[in-house]
Phi, psi and omega in degrees: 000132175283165169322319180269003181248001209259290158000276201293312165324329182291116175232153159319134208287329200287347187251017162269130201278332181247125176312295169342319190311150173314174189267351275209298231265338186220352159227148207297115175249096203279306175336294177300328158293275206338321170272353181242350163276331188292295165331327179273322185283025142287282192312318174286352157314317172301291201183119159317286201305292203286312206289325204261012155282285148016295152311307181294332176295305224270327178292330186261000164285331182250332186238011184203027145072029162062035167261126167283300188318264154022296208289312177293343182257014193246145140324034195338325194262009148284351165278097186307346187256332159312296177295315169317305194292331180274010176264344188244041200271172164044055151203172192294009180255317169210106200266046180232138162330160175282333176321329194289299166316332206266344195262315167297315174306327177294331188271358172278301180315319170292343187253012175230355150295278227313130168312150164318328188237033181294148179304318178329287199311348203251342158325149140320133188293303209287349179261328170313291170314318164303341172298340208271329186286012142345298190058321176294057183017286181277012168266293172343309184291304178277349163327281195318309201283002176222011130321305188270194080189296197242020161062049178268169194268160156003281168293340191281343188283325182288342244239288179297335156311323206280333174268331172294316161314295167313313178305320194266316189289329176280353163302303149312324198275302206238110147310160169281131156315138130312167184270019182250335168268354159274334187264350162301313202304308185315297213283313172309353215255318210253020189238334179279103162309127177280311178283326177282321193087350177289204188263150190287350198219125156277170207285308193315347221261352187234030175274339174290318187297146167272155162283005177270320183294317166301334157294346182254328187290317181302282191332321200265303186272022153264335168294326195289291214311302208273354173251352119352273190287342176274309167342246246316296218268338180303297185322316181286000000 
């Protein structure tokens, strides 16, 4: 390896988030990817689905001291032998995405929150996997339980993830209207012509009223007037 690739690999103990981390997090230990890239092409040798849970034990065990907590407070792209290892992803030394590690990892980590008798465990690795961009341990959990509940299949568990994601992100994204501007919006909204923007009702529109009815209507927009102007003076 040149110097300057020896260099860039190096990160400063201060930008590790846990002291703990293994020495293997700040300085490039290629024996040790050798040996733990050789160890993951054993395992997908075996079984995909099932191997990268597997995996995820052998990453979070060698490179974050078999700590979940480790795992979560740390910077994945300052852990230097990590990155080494994601560097040799998709070549013939490790022939898996990097996506695969980051995934594996996740499915470790999620599988060491979860209770011993969570609903989770009992999924299909493909369905398990489809779970993860969740994140949430106890959304996650309530998936599962309703997955095995209405036996659904694969897409439909990728399908129903994709709308709970959606949900949160519009959750997140757009405050609630406050309630004073919903209730100007209601009452102004049936009195405004949408193409003029003027008022909605002509002098003809009142050729029709009985005189009681007109009488009644002057009441109701002199009552509308005085909770008007009192907003307007709350409001300055």
């Amino acid at each position: 390896m040149e110097k300057s690739e020896k260099a860039e690999l190096r990160a400063p103990q201060t930008e590790i988030a846990r002291a703990q981390l293994p020495v293997c997090a700040t300085d490039g230990d290629e024996e040790l990817v050798d040996r733990v890239a050789l160890e993951i092409r054993a395992i997908l040798g075996r079984t995909v689905a099932l191997g990268m849970e597997e995996v995820g034990e052998l990453l979070l065990r060698t490179f974050y001291n078999d700590d979940p907590a480790l795992y979560a407070s740390t910077s994945h792209a300052k852990h230097v032998s990590l990155r080494l290892l994601e560097r040799r992803c998709e070549s013939l030394s490790l022939p898996v995405r990097r996506a695969f590690l980051g995934k594996a990892l996740q499915l470790a980590v999620l599988s060491r929150t979860l209770p011993a008798q969570a609903r989770f465990r009992l999924l299909p690795s493909s369905h398990r996997l489809e779970l993860l961009p969740l994140r949430c341990p106890e959304k996650i959990e309530a998936l599962a339980i309703k997955a095995l509940g209405e036996k659904m299949s694969v897409k439909r568990v990728r399908s129903a993830v994709r709308k709970e994601r959606g949900k949160h992100r519009s959750e997140r994204g757009r405050k609630p209207t406050p309630a004073i501007l919903k209730a100007i919006g209601s009452s102004a909204r049936p009195l405004r012509d949408r193409a003029t923007g003027r008022l909605a009702f002509r002098r003809e529109d009142l050729a029709g009223l009985s005189r009681e009815q007109l009488k009644k209507a002057q009441a109701e927009a002199d009552g509308l007037l005085k909770k008007i102007e009192e907003l307007i003076r709350l409001l300055q």
